[in-house]
N, C-alpha and C positions, 0 to 999 in steps of 0.2 A: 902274611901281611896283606895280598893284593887280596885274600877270601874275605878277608874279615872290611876290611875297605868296601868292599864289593857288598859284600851284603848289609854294611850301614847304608851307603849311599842309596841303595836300593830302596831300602826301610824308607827313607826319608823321602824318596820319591814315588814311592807307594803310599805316604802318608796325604799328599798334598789333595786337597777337594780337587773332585773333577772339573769344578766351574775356576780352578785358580790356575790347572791344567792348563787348560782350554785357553785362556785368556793369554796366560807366559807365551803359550805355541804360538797364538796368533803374533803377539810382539817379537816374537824371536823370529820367526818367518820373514816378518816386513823388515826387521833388521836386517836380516841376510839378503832381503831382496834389493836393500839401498849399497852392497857391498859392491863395489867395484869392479871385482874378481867374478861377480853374480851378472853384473850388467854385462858385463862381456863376454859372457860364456855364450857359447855354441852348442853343446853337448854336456848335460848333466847329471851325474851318477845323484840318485837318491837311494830312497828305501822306505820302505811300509813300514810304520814304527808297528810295535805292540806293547798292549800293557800302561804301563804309567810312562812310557819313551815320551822325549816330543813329539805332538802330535805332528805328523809329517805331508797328510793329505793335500793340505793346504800348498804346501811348497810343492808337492808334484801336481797338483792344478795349475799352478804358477808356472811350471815350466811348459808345458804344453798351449796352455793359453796364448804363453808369450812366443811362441814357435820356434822355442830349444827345441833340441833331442834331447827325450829322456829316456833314462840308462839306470836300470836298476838292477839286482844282484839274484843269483841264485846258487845254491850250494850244489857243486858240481858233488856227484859222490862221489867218480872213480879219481879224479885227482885231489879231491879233497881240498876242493878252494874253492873261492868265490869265481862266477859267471858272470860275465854283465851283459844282459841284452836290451835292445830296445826297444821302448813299449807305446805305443802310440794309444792306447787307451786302456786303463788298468781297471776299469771295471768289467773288462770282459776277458781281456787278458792275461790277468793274476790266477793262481790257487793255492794253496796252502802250500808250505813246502815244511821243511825240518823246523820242529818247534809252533806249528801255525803260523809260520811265519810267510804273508803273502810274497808268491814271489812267480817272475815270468814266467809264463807255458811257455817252454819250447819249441811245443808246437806249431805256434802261431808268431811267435816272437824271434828277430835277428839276433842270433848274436852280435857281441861287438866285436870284430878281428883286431881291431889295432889301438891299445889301451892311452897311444899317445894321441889320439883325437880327441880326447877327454878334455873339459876345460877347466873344471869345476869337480869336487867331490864332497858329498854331504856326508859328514861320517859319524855313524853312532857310538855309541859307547857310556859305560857307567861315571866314572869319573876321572877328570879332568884338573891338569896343574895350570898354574899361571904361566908357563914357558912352555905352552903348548903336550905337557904330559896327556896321556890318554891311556885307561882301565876299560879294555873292553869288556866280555863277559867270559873270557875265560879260553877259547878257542882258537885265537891268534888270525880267522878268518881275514879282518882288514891289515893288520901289521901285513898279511903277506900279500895282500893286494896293493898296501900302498906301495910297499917295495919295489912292486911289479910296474905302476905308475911313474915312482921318483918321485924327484921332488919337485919337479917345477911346474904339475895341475895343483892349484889349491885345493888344499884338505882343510874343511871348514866344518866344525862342528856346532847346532845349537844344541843346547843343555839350559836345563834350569839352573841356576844360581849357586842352587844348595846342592848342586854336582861338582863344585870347582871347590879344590883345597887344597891345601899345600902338602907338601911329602908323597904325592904318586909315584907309587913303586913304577921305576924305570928299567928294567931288562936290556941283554944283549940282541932279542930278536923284535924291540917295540920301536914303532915307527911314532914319531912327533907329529903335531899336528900345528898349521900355519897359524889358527886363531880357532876361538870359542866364544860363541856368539852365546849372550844369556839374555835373560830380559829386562838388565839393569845395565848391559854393556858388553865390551868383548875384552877376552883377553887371549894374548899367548905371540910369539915373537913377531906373529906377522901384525898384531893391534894392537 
């Protein structure tokens, strides 16, 4: 059930013109930037989308502009979980990592030691329930990072519109998510 979910949602968000992309992104970003939870953040995990994702550039401009910390992920191999480090400039400080997926140098970049300095977490995923359900892509990457978090940093996701539907298969190992910002509104127990 969650494959076949997974790969319509997909379909449909690979269907969307890139200029209508573009345009949802920007609105969902300013959404998320008037979120309360956003205003008050100190330190904010994002992520370099790919693909047909929301475009996410824009919200990690946003945070550095505004002089957050920003806190993006990388795929640890030997424990096989998500990294968060801090990136103070990601055009110099990103490279490809699993999937093409940009994500911190090491080299250059701090980890994060203490995951309860976090204020804020932007978090991807395919599709999305009205009571905050979340289908990510299949890896369990963020279920066990929010885990790790808890629950009291907000877990904020945007999504295009035609990502939120009812019936998201929910598991014993899936972590819920506070709200889900679209470009028509937000939904999920925290909005």
């Amino acid at each position: 059930m969650k494959r076949a979910l997974r790969q319509r949602i997909i379909a449909l968000r690979d269907a969307l013109d890139p200029d209508t992309r573009h345009s949802f992104s920007k609105r969902i970003c300013a959404a998320i930037f008037e979120l309360e939870a956003y205003r008050k953040a100190g330190a904010v995990a994002a992520y370099m989308s790919v693909g047909s994702e929301l475009e996410t550039r824009e919200m990690v401009r946003n945070v550095i502009e505004s002089g957050r910390r920003l806190v993006l992920p990388r795929i640890g191999r030997e424990a096989d979980e998500l990294e968060l480090y801090e990136v103070a400039d990601p055009g110099s400080q990103l490279k490809p990592g699993v999937w093409g997926i940009p994500e911190p140098d090491p080299q250059c970049c701090r980890r994060l030691a203490d995951l309860a300095s976090l204020d804020f977490i932007l978090v991807p995923g395919v599709a999305f329930g009205p009571k905050g359900e979340r289908l990510g892509y299949g890896k369990g990457y963020y279920d066990r990072l929010l885990r790790r978090t808890g629950n009291r940093i907000p877990r904020i996701a945007g999504a295009f519109s035609l990502q939120v539907t009812e019936g998201v298969p929910m598991g014993p190992g899936d972590e819920r998510l506070h709200r889900v910002v679209t470009e028509i509104g937000s939904v999920g127990p925290g909005g």
